[in-house]
DSSP file (Angstrom, degrees, kcal/mol; ACC not computed):
  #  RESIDUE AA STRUCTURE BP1 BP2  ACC     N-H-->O    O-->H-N    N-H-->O    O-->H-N    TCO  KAPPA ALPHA  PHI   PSI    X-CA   Y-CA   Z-CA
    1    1 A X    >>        0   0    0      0, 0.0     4,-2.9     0, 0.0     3,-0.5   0.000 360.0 360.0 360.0 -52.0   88.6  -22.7  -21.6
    2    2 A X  H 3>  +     0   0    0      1,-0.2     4,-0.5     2,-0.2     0, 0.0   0.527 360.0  61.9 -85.5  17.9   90.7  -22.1  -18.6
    3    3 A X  H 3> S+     0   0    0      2,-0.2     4,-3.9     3,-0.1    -1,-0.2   0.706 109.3  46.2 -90.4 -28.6   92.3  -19.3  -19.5
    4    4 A X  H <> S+     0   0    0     -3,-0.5     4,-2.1     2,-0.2     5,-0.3   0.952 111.8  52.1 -68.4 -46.8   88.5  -17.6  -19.6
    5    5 A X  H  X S+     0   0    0     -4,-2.9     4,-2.4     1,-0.2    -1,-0.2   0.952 111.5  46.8 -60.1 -31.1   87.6  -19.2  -16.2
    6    6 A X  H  X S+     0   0    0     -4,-0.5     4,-1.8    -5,-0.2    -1,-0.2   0.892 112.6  50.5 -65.2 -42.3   90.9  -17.6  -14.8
    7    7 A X  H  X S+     0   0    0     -4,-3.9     4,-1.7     2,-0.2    -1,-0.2   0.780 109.5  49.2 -47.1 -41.6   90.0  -14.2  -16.4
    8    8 A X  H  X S+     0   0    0     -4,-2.1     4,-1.4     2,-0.2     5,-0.4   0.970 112.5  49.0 -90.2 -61.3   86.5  -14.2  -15.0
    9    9 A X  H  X S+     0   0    0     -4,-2.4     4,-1.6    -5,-0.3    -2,-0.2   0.814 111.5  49.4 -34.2 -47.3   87.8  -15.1  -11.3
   10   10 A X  H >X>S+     0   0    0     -4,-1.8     4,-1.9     2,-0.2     3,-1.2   0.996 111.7  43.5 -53.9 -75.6   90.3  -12.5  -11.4
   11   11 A X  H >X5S+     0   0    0     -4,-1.7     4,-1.3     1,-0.3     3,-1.2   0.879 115.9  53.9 -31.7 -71.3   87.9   -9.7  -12.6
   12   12 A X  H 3X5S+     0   0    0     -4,-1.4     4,-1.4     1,-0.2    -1,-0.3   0.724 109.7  50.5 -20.5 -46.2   85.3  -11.2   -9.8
   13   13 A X  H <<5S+     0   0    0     -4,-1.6    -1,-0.2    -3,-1.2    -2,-0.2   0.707 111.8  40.5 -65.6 -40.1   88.0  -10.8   -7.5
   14   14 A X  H <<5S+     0   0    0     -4,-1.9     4,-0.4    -3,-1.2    -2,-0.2   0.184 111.0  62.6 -86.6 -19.5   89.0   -7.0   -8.3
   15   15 A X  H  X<S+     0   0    0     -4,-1.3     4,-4.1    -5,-0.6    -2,-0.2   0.855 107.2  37.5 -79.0 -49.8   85.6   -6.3   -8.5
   16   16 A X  T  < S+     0   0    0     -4,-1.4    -2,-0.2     2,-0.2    -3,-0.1   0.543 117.9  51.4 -91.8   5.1   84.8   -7.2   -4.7
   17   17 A X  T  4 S+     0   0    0     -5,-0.1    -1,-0.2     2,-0.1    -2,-0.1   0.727 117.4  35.7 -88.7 -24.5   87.9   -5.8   -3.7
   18   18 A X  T >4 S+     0   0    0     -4,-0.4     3,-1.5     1,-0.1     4,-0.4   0.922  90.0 151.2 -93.3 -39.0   87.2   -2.3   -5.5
   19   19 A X  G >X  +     0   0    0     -4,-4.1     4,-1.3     1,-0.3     3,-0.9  -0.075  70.0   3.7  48.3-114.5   83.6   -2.9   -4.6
   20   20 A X  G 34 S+     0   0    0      1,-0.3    -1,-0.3     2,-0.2     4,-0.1   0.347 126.3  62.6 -71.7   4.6   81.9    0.5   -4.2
   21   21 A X  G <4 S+     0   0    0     -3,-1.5    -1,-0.3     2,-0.2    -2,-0.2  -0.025 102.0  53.9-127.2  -1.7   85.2    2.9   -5.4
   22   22 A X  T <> S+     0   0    0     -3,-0.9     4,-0.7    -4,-0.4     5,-0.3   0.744 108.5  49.4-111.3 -30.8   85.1    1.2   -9.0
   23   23 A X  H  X S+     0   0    0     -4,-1.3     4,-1.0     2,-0.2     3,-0.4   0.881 112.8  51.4 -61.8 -35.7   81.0    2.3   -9.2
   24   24 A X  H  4>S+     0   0    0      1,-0.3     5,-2.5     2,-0.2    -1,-0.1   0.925 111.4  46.1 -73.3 -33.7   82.2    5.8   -8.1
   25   25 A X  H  45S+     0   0    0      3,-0.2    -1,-0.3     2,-0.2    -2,-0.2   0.752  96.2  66.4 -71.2 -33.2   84.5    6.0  -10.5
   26   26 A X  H  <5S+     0   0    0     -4,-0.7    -1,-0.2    -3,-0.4    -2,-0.2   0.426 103.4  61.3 -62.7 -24.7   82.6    4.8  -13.4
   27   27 A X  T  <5S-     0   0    0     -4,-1.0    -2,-0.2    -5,-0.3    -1,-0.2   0.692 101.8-131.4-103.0  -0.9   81.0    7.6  -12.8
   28   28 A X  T   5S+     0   0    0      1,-0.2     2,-0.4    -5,-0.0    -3,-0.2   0.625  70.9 112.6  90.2 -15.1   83.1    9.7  -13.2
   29   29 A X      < -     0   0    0     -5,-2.5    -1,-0.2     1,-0.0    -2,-0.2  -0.908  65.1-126.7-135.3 129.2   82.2   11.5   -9.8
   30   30 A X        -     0   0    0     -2,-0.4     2,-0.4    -3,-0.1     6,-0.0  -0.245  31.4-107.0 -84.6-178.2   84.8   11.3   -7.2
   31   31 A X        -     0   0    0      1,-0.1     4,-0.1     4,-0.1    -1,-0.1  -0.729  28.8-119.5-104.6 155.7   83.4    9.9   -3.5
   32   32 A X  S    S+     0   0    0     -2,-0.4    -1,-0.1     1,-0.2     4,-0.1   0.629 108.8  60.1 -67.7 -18.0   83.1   12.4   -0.7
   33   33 A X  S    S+     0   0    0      2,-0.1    -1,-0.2     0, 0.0    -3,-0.0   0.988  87.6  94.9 -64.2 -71.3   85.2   11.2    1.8
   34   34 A X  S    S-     0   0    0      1,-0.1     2,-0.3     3,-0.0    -2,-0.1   0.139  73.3-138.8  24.2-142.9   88.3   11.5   -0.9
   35   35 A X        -     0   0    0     -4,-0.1     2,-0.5     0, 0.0    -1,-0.1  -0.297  29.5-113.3 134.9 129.2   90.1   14.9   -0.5
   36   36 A X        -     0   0    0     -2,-0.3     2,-0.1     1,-0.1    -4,-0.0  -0.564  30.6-110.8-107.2 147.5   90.7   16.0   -3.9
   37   37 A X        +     0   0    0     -2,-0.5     2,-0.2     2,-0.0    -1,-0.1  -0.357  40.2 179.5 -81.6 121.7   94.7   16.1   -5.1
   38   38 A X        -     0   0    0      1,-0.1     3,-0.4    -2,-0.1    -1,-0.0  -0.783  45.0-119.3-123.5-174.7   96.0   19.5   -5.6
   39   39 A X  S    S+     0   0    0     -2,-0.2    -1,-0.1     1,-0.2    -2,-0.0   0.755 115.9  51.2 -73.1 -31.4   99.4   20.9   -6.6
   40   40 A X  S    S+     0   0    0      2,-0.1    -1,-0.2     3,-0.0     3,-0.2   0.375  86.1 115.8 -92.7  13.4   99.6   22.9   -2.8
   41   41 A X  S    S-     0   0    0     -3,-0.4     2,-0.7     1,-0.2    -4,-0.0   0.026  87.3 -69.9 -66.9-174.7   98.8   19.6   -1.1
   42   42 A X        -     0   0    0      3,-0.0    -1,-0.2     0, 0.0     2,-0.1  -0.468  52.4-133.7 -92.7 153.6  101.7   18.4    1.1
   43   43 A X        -     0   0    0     -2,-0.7     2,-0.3    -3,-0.2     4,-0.1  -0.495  22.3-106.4 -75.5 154.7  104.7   17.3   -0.7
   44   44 A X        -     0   0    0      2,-0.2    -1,-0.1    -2,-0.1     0, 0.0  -0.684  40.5-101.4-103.5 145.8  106.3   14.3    0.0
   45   45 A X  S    S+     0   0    0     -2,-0.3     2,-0.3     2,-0.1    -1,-0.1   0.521 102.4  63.8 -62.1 -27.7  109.7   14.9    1.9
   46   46 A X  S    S-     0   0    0      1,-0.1    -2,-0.2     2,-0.0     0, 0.0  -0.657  82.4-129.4 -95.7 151.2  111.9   14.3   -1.3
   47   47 A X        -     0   0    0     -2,-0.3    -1,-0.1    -4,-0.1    -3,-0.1   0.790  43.1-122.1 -74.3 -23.0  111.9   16.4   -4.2
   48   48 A X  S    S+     0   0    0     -3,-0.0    -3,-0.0     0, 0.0    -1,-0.0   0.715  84.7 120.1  95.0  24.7  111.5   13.2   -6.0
   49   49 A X  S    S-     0   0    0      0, 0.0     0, 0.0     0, 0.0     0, 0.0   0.108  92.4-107.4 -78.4  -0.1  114.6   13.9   -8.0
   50   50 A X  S  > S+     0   0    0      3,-0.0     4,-0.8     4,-0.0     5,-0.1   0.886  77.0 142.8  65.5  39.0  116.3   10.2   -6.3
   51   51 A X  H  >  +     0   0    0      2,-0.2     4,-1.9     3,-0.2    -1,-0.0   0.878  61.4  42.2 -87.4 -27.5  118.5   12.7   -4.0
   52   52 A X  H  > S+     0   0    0      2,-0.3     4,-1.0     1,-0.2    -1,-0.2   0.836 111.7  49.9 -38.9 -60.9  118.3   10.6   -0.9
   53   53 A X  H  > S+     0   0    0      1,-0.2     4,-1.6     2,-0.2    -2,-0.2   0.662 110.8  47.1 -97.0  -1.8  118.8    7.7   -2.3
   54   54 A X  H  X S+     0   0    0     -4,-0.8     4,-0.7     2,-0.2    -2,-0.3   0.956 111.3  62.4-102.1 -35.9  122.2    8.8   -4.5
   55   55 A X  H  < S+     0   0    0     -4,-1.9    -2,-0.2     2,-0.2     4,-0.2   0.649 100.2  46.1   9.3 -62.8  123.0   10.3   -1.2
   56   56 A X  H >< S+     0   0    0     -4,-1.0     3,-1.2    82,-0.1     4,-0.4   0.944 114.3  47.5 -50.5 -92.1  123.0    7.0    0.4
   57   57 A X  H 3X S+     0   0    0     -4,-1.6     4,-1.6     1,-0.2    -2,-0.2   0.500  79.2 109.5 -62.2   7.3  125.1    5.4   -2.4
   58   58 A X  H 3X S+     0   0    0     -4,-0.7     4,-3.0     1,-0.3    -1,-0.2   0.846  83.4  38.7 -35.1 -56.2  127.8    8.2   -2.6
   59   59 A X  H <> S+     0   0    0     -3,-1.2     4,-1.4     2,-0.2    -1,-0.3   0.853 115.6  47.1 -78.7 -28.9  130.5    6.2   -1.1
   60   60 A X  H >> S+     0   0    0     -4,-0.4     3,-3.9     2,-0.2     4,-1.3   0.892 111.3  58.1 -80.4 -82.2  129.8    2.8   -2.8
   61   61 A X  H 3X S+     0   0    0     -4,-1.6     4,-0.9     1,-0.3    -2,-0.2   0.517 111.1  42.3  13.4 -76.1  129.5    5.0   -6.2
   62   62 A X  H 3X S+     0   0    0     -4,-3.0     4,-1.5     1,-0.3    -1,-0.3   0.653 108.7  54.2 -76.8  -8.9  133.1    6.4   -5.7
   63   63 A X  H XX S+     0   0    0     -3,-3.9     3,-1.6    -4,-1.4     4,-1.5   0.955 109.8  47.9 -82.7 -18.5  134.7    3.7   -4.8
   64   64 A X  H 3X S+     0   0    0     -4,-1.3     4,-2.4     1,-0.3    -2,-0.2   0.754 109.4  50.4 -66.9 -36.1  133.5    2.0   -7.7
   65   65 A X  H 3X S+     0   0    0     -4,-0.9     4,-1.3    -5,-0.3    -1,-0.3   0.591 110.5  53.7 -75.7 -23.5  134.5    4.9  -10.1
   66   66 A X  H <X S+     0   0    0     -3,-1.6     4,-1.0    -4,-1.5    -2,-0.2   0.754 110.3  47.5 -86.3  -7.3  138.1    4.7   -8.3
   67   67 A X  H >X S+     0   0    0     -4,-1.5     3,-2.0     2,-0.2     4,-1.0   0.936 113.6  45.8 -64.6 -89.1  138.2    0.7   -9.2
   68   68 A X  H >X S+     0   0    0     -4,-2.4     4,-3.3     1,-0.3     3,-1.5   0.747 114.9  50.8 -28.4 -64.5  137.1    1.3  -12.9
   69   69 A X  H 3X S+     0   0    0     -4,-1.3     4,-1.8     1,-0.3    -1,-0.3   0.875 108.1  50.3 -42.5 -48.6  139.8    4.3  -13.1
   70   70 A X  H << S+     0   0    0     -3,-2.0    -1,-0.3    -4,-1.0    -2,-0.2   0.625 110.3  53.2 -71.5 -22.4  142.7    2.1  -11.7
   71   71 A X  H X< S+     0   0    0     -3,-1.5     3,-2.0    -4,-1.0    -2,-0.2   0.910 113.8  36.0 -33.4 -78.4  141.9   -0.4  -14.2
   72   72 A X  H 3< S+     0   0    0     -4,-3.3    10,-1.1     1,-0.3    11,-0.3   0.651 121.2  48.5 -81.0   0.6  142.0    1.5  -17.2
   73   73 A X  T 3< S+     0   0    0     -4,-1.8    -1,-0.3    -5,-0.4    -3,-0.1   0.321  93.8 108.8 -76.2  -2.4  144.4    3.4  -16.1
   74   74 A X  S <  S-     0   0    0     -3,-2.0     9,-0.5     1,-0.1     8,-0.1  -0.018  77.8 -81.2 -63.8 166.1  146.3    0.6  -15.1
   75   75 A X    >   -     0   0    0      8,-0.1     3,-1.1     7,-0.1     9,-0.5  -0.074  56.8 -94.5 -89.6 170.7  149.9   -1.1  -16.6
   76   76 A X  T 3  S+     0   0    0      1,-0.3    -1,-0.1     7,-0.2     4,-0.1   0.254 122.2  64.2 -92.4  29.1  149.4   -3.5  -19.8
   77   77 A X  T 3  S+     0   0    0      2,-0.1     2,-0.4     0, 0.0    -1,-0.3   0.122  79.8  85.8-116.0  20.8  149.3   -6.6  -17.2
   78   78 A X  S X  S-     0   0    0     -3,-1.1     3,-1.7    -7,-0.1     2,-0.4  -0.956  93.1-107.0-132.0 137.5  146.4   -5.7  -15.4
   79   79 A X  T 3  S+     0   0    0     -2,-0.4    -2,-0.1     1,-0.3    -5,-0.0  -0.490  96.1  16.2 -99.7 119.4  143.2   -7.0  -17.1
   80   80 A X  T 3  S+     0   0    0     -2,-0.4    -1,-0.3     1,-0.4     5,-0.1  -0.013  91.4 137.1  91.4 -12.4  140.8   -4.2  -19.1
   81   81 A X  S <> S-     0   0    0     -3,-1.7     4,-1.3    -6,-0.2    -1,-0.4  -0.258  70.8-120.5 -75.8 177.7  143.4   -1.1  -19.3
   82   82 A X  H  > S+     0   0    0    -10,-1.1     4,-1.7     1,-0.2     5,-0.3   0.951 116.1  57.8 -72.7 -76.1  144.2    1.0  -21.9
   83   83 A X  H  > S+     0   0    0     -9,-0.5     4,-1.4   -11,-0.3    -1,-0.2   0.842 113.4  46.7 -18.7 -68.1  148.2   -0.4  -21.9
   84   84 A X  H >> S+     0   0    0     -9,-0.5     3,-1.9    -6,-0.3     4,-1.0   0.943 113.1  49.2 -58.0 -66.6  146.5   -4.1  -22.5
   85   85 A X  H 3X S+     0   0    0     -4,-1.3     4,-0.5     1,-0.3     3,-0.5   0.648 110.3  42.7 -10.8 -68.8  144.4   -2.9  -25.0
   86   86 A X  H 3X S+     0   0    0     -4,-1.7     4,-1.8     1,-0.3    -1,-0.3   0.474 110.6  59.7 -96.2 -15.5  146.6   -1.0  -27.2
   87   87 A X  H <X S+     0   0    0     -3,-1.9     4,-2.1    -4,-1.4    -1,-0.3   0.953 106.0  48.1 -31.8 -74.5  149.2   -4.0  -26.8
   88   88 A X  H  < S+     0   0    0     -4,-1.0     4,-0.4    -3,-0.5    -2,-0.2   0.355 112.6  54.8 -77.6 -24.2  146.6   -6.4  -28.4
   89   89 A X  H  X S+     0   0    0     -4,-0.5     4,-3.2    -5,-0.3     3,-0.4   0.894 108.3  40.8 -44.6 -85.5  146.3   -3.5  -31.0
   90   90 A X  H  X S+     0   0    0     -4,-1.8     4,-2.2     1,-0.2    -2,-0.3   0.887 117.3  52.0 -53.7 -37.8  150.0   -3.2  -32.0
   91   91 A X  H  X S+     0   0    0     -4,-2.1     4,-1.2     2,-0.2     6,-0.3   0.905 108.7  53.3 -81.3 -19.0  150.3   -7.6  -32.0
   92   92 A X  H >4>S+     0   0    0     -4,-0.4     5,-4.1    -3,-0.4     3,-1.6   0.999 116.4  39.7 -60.5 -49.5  147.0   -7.7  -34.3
   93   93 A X  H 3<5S+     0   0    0     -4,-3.2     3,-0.4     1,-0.2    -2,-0.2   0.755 109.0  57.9 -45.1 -46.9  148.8   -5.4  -36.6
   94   94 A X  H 3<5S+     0   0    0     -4,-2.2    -1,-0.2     1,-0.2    -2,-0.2   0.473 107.7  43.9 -23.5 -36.6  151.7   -6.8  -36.4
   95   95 A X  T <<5S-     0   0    0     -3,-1.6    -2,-0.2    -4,-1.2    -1,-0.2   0.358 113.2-116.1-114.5  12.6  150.5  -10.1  -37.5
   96   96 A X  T   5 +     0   0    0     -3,-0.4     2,-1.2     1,-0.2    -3,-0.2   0.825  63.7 149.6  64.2  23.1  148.6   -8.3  -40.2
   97   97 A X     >< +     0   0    0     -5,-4.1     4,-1.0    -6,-0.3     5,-0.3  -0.794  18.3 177.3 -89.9 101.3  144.7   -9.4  -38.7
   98   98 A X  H  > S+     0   0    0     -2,-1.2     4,-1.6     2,-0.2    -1,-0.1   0.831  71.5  52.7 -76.4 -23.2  143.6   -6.0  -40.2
   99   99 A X  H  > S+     0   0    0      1,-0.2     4,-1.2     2,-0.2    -1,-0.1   0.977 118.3  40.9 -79.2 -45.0  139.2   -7.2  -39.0
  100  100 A X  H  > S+     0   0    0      2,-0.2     4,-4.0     3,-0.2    -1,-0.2   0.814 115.3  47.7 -55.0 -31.5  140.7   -7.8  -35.5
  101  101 A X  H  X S+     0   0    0     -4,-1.0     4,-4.3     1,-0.3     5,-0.3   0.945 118.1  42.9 -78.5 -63.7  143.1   -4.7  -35.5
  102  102 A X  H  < S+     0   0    0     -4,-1.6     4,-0.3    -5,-0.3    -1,-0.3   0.590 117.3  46.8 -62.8 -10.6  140.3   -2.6  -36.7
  103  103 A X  H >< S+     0   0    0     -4,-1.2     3,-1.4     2,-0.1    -1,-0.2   0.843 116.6  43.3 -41.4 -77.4  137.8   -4.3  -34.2
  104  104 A X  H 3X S+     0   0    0     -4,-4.0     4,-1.0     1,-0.2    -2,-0.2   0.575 106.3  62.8 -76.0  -1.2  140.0   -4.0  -31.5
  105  105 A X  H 3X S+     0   0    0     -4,-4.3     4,-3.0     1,-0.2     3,-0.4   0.923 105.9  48.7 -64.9 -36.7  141.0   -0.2  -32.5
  106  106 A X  H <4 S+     0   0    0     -3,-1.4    -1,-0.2    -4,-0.3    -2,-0.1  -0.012 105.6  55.1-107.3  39.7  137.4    1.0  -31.9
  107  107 A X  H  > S+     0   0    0      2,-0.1     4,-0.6     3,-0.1    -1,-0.3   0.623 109.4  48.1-122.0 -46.1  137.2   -0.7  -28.7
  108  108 A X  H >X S+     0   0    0     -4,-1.0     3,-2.3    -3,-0.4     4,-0.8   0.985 108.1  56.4 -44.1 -70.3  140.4    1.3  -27.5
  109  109 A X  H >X S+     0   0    0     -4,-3.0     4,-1.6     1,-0.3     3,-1.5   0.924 108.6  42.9 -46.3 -58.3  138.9    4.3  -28.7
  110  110 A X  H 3> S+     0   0    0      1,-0.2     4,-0.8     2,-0.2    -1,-0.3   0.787 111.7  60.6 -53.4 -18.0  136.0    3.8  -26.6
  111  111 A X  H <X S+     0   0    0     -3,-2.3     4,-0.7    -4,-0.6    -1,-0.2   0.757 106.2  44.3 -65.8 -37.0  138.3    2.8  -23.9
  112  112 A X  H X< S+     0   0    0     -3,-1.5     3,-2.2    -4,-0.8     4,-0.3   0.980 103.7  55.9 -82.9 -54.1  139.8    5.8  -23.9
  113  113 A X  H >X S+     0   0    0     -4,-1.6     3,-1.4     1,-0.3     4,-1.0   0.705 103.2  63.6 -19.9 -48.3  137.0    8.1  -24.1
  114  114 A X  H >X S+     0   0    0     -4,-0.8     4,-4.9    -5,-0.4     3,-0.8   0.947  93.5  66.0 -65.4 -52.0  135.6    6.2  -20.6
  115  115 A X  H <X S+     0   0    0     -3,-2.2     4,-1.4    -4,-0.7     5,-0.2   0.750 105.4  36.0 -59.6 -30.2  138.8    7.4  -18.8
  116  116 A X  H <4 S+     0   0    0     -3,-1.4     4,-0.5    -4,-0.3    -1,-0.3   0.909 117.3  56.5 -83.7 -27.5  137.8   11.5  -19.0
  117  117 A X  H <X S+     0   0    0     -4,-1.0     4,-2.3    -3,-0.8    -2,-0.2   0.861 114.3  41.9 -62.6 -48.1  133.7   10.6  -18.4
  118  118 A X  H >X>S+     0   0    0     -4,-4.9     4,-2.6     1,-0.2     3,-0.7   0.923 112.5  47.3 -80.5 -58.8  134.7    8.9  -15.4
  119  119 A X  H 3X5S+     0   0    0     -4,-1.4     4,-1.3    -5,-0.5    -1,-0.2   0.956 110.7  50.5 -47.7 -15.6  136.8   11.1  -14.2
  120  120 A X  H 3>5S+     0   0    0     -4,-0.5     4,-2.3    -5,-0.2    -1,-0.2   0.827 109.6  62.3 -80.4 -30.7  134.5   14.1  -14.8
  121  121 A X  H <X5S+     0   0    0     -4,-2.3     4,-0.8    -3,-0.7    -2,-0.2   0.776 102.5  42.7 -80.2 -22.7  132.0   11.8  -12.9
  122  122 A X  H  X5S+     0   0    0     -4,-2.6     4,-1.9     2,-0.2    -1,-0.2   0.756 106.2  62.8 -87.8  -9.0  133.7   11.7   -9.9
  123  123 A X  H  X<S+     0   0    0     -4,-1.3     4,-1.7    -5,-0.5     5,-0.2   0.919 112.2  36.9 -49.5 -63.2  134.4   15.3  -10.2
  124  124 A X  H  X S+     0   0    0     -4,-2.3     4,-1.3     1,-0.2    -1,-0.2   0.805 111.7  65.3 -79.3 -19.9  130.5   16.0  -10.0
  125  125 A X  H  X S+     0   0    0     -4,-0.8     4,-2.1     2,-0.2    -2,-0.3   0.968 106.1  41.8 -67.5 -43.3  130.3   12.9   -7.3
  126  126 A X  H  X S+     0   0    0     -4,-1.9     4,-2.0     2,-0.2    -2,-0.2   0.828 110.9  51.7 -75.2 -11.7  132.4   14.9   -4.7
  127  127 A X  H  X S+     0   0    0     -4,-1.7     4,-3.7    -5,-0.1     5,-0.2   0.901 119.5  49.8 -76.9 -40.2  130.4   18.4   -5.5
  128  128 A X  H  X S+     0   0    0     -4,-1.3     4,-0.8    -5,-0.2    -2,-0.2   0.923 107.7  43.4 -26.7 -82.6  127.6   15.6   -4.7
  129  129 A X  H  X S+     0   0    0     -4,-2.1     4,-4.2     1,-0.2    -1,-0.2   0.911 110.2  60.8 -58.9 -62.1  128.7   14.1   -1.6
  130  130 A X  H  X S+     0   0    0     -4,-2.0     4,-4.1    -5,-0.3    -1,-0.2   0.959 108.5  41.9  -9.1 -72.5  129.5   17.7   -0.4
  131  131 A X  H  X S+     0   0    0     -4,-3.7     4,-1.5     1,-0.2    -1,-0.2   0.829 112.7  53.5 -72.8 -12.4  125.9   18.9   -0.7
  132  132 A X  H  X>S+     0   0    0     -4,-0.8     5,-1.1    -5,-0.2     4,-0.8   0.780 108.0  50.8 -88.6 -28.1  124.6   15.6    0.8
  133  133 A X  H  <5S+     0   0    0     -4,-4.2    -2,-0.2     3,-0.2    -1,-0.2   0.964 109.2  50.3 -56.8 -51.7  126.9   16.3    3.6
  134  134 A X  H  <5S+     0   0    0     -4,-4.1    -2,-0.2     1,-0.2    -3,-0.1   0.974 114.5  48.5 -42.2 -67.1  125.4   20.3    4.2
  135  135 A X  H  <5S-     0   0    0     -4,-1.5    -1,-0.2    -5,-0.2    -2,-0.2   0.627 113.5-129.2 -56.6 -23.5  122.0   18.7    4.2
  136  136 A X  T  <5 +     0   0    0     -4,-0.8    -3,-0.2     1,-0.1    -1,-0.1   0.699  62.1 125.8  82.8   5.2  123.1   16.2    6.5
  137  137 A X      < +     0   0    0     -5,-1.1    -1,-0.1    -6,-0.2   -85,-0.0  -0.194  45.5  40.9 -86.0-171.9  121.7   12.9    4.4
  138  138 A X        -     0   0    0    -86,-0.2   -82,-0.1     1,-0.1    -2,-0.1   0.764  40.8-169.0  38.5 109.7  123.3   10.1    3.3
  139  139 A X        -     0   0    0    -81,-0.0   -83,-0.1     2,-0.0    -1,-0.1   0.414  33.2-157.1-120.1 -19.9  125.9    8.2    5.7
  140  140 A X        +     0   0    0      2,-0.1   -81,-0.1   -81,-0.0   -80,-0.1   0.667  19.8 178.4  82.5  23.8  126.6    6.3    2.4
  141  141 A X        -     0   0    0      1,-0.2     3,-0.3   -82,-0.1   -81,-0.2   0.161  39.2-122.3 -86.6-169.6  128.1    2.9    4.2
  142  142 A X  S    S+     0   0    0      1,-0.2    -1,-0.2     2,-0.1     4,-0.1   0.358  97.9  86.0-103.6  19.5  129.3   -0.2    2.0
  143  143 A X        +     0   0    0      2,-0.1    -1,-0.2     1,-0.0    -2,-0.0   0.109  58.0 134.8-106.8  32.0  126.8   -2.3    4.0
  144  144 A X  S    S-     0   0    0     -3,-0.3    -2,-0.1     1,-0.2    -1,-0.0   0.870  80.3 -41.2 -16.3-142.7  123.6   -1.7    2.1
  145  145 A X  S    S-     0   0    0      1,-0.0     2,-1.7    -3,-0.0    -1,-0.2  -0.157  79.2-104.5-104.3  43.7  121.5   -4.3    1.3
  146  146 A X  S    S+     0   0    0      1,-0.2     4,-0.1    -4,-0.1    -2,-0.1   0.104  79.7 121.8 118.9 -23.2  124.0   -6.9    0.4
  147  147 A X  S >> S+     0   0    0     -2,-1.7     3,-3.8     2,-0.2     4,-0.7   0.949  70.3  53.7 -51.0 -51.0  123.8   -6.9   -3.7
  148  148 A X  G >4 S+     0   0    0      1,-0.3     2,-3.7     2,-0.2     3,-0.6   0.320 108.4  48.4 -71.4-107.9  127.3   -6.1   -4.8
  149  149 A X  G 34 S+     0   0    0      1,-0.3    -1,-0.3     2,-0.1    -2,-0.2   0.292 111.0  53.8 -52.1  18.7  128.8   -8.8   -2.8
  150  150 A X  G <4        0   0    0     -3,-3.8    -1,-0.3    -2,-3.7    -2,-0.2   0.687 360.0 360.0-120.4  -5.3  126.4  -10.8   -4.2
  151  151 A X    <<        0   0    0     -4,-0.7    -2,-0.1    -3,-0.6    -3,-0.1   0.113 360.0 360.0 -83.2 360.0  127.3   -9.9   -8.0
């Protein structure tokens, strides 16, 4: 019963807010003030490709991609590289846990695989940064709105 009474307020509510533009509409027939949306109308300042705003995040982006790289590129004492990994490989084997070894092989593998993606990704972040630079956008700073430090 109160899920209906909540339903009918709501609807009541969206009705006298839409008030004469939900009649117009039901009909199908647009209102005459309205200015009707074409393709040569004006465009909105972005291409609406998110080029601005990866502009913007250029610099937080690469450092992020040189953290991740220096990890897995990192010595077998440093926590997610390739070198730990493949350690933690050789002692499963070693101790003959063939579900672990073989777990932890196709974890490597994917491990490694990350190292040429990223690097290929900062490759196409500095052609990036570049163009945002020509254009003049994106100042890119680490003091954004505050989420990674807050992660």
């Amino acid at each position: 019963m109160h899920r209906g009474k909540s339903a009918l307020v709501a609807c009541a509510a969206t009705a006298a807010l839409l008030g004469p533009v939900g009649i117009a509409a039901a009909d199908g027939s647009a209102p005459a003030s309205a200015p009707a949306a074409s393709p040569s109308a004006k465009a909105p300042k972005g291409a609406g490709d998110g080029s601005r705003g990866l502009c913007k995040r250029a610099k937080r982006i690469d450092k992020r991609l040189d953290r991740a790289l220096k990890r897995l590129k990192g010595p077998a004492t440093v926590r997610g590289s390739v070198a730990r990994l493949t350690k933690r490989v050789e002692r499963a084997k070693k101790a003959d846990h063939t579900e672990v070894q073989t777990f932890l092989n196709h974890k490597l593998t994917f491990r490694r695989s990350l190292v040429p993606t990223l690097e290929q990704r900062q490759k196409d972040l500095s052609k990036v940064q570049k163009w945002c630079a020509a254009r003049g956008e994106g100042s890119g700073g680490g003091s954004g709105s505050g989420k990674e430090s807050a992660k």
